[in-house]
C-alpha positions in Angstrom: 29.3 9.5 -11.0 28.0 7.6 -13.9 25.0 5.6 -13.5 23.4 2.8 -16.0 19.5 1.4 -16.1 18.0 -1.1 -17.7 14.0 -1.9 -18.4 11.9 -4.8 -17.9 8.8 -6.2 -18.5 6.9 -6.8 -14.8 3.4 -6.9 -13.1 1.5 -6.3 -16.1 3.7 -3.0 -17.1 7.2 -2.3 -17.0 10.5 -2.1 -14.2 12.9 0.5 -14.6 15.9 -0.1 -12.5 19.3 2.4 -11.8 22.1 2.0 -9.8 25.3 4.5 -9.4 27.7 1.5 -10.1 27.4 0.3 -14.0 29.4 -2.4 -12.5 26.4 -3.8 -10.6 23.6 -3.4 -12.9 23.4 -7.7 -14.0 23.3 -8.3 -10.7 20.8 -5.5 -9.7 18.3 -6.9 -12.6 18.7 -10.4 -10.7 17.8 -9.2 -7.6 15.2 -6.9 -9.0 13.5 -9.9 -11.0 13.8 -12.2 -8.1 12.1 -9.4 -5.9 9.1 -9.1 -8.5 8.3 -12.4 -8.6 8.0 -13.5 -4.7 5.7 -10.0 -5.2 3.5 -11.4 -8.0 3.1 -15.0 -6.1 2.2 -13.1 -3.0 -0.2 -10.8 -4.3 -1.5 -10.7 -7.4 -5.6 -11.6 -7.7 -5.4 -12.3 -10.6 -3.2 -15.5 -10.4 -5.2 -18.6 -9.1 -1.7 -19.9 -7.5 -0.9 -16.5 -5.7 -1.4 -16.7 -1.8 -3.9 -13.7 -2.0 -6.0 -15.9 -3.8 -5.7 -18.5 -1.6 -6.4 -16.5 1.3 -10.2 -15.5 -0.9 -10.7 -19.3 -1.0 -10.3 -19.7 2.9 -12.1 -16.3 3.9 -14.3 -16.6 7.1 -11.1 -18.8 8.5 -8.2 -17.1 9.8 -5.2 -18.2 7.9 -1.3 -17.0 8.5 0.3 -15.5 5.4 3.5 -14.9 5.0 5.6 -12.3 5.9 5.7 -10.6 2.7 2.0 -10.6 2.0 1.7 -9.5 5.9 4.1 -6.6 4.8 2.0 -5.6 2.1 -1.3 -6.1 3.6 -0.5 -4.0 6.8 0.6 -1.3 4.1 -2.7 -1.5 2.5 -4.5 -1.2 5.7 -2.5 1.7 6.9 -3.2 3.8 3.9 -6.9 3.4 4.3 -6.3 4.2 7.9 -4.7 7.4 6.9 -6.9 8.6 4.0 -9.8 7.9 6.1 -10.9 4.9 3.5 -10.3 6.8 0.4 -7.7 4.0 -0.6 -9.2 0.7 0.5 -7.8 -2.7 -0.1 -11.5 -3.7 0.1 -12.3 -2.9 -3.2 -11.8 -5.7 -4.9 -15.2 -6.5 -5.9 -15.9 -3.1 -7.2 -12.8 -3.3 -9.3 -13.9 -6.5 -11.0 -17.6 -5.7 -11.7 -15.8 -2.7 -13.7 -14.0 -5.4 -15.9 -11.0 -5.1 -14.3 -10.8 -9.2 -13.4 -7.6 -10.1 -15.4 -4.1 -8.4 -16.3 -4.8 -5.1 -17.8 -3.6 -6.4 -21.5 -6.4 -8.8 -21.5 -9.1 -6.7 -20.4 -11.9 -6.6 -23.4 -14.2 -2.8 -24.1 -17.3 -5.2 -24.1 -20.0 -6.1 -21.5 -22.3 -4.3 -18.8 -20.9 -2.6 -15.3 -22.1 -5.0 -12.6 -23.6 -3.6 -9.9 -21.2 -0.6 -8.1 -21.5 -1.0 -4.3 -19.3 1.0 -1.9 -16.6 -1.4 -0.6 -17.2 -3.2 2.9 -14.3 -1.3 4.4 -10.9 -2.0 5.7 -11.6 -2.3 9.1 -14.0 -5.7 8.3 -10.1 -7.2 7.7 -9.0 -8.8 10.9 -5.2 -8.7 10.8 -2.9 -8.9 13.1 0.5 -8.0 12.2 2.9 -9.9 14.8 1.3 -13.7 14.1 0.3 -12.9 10.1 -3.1 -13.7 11.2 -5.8 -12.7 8.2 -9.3 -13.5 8.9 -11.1 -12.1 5.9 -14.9 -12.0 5.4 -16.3 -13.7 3.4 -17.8 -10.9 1.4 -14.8 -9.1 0.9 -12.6 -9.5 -2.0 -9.1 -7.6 -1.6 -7.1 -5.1 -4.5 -3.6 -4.6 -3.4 -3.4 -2.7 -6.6 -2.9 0.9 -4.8 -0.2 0.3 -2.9 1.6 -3.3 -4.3 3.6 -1.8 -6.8 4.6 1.1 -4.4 5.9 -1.2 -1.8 7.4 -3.7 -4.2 9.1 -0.4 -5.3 10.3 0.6 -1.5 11.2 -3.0 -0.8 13.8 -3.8 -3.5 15.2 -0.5 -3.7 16.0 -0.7 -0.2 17.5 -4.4 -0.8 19.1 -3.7 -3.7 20.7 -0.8 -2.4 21.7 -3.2 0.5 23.5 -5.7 -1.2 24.7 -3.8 -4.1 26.4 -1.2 -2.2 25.5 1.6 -4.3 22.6 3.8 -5.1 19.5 1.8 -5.9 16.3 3.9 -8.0 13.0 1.2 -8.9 10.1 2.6 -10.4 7.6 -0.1 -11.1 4.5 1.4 -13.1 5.6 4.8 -12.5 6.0 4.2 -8.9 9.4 5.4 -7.6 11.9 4.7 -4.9 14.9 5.5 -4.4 17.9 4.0 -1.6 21.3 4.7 -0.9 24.2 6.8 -2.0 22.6 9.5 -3.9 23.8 10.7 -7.6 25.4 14.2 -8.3 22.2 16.8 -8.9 20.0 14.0 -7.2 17.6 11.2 -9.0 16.3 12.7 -11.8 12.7 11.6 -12.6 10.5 12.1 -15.2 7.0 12.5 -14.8 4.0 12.5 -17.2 0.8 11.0 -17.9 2.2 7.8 -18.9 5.5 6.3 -17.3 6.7 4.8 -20.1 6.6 8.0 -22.6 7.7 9.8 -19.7 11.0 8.1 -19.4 11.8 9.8 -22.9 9.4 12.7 -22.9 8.4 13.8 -19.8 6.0 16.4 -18.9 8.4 17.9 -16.7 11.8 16.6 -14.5 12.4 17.0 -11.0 14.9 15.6 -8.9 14.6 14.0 -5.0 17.3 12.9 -2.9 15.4 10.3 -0.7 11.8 8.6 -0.7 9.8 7.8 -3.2 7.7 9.8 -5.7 4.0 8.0 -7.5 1.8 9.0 -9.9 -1.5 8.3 -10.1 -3.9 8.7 -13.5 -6.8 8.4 -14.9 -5.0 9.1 -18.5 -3.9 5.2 -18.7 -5.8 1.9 -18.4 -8.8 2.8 -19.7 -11.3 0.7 -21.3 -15.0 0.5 -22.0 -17.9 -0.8 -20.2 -21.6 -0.7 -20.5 -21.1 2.2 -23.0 -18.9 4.3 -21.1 -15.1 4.8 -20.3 -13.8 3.7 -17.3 -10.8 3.1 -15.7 -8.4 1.2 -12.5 -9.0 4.0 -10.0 -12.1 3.0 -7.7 -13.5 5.7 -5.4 -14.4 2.9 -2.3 -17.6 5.3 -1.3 -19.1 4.2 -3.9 -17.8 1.4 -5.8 -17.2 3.4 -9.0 -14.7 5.4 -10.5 -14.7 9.0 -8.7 -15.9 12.5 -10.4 -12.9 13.2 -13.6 -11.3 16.6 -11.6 -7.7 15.6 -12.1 -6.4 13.6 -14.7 -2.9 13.1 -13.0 -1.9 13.5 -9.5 2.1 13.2 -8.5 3.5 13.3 -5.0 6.9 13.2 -3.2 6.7 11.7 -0.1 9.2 9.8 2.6 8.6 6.5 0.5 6.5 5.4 -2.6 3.7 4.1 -0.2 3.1 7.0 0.8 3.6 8.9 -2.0 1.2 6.5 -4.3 -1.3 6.5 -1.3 -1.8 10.0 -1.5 -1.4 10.6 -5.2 -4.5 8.1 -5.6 -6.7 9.8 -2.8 -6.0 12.8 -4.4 -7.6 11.1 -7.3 -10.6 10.4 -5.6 -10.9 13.1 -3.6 -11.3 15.5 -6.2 -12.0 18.9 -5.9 -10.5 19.2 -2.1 -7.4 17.2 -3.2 -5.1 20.4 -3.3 -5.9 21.6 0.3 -5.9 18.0 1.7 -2.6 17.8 0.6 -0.8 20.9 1.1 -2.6 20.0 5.2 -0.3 16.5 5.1 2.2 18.8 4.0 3.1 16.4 1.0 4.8 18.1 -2.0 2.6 17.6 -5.2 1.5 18.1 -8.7 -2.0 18.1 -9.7 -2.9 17.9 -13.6 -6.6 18.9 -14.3 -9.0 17.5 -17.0 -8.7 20.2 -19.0 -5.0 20.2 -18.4 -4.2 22.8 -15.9 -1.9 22.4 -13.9 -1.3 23.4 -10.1 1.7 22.5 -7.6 1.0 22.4 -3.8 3.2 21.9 -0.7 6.9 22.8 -2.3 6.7 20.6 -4.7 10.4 20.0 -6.3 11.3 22.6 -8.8 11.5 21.6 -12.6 15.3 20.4 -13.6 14.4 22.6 -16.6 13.8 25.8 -14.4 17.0 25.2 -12.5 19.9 23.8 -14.9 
């Protein structure tokens, strides 16, 4: 079964679409596009005209959003239900006294660390699902950042696959899903530090039939502030970026929510990642510091072991 991609620019980083029928690919990149952009207007922060920053402007007032930021915002909230708060849409304050306040590209190494505060918590958001009622406090700024691009990725692989009528694989940032009929040997994924050098030269290459698979570092998207190197992933205890244990955490899961949800707790959770893990029974691969690496849960074997 041959299979053809293509690559785009999107979210502040890069697309990467396949499908199993060449044939379908133009369209695919329509859909795909289309997809990314209702995603930005819905929730990017850093957009004055997205409806997450709208929703800041009315906190203390409850407001109904639309279904697709009430999809992404009930995926938020149930991955800092299910990490116990280690991934916390509440963050977003922390997140912008590091200097992350504008798309990554424009970020400058200059300027002091504002004050680090742990975040409010995610059960200050009062949300209910059915309506796409949000009352927000008005002390709480959100960060869909750890989850967005995961269920961006579920959500148009599952439509593309839908109305292509082929296999659908999105990875957006690194962030992987994959939907319908299934190529010979399975999706072959690379995985690295960096996405977009691993799409070339990976670290190593599995292969998944179904799901998602995410990778979460602190290798990428790092700049400086008040003297010292930090970077996107926020530990919501404290406000700041965790303890450096592992440099890159990867994990196969059911879908990419999941799977990013876990790989960034893992980040944060540090030292206790590996057992935490193997007890959610969620395949991964954990990259030290120092560059040790250790694999947990029955995490896919390496195509290069197995060709």
């Amino acid at each position: 079964m041959d299979t053809a991609g293509t690559t785009i620019a999107a979210l502040g980083s890069t697309a990467t679409l396949v499908v199993t029928e060449p044939g379908r690919l133009a369209e695919g990149e329509r859909l795909l596009r289309a997809e990314l952009a209702e995603l930005d207007l819905a929730c990017s922060r850093f957009r004055p005209d997205s409806e997450i920053s709208r929703l800041h402007e009315r906190a203390g007032t409850a407001v109904t959003v639309s279904p697709l930021l009430a999809d992404a915002l009930a995926a938020a909230l149930r991955a800092a239900r299910l990490t116990d708060g280690l991934v916390d849409p509440t963050v977003g304050r922390a997140v912008r006294e590091l200097g992350y306040d504008r798309d990554f590209a424009h970020i400058t190494d200059s300027g002091p660390v504002g004050r680090t505060t742990p975040a409010p918590g995610w059960w200050r958001v009062s949300f209910d699902h059915e309506s796409r009622q949000v009352l927000l406090p008005r002390d709480v700024l959100l960060d869909l950042g750890a989850t967005a691009k995961a269920f961006g990725a579920d959500r148009a692989a599952a439509r593309l696959a839908r109305e292509l009528g082929c296999g659908a694989l999105v990875s957006l940032g690194g962030d992987v899903s994959v939907a319908g009929v299934v190529p010979p040997g399975g999706w072959r994924i690379g995985v690295g530090d960096d996405h977009r050098r691993a799409m070339e030269r990976p670290d190593v290459s599995v292969a998944i039939i179904a799901g998602g698979l995410a990778t979460s570092t602190i290798a990428c998207r790092r700049w400086r502030r008040g003297g010292r190197q930090v970077h996107h992933i926020v530990d919501p205890r404290t406000g700041d970026i965790p303890d450096p244990v592992w440099r890159t955490v990867s994990v196969a899961a059911v879908d990419c929510v999941d799977a990013n949800t876990a790989s960034t707790a893992a980040i944060v959770l540090g030292a206790a990642a590996p057992e935490w893990l193997v007890e959610q029974g969620l395949p991964a691969r954990l990259v030290g510091v120092s560059g040790e690496v250790r694999a947990v849960a029955d995490w896919p074997a390496e195509l290069a072991e197995v060709a």
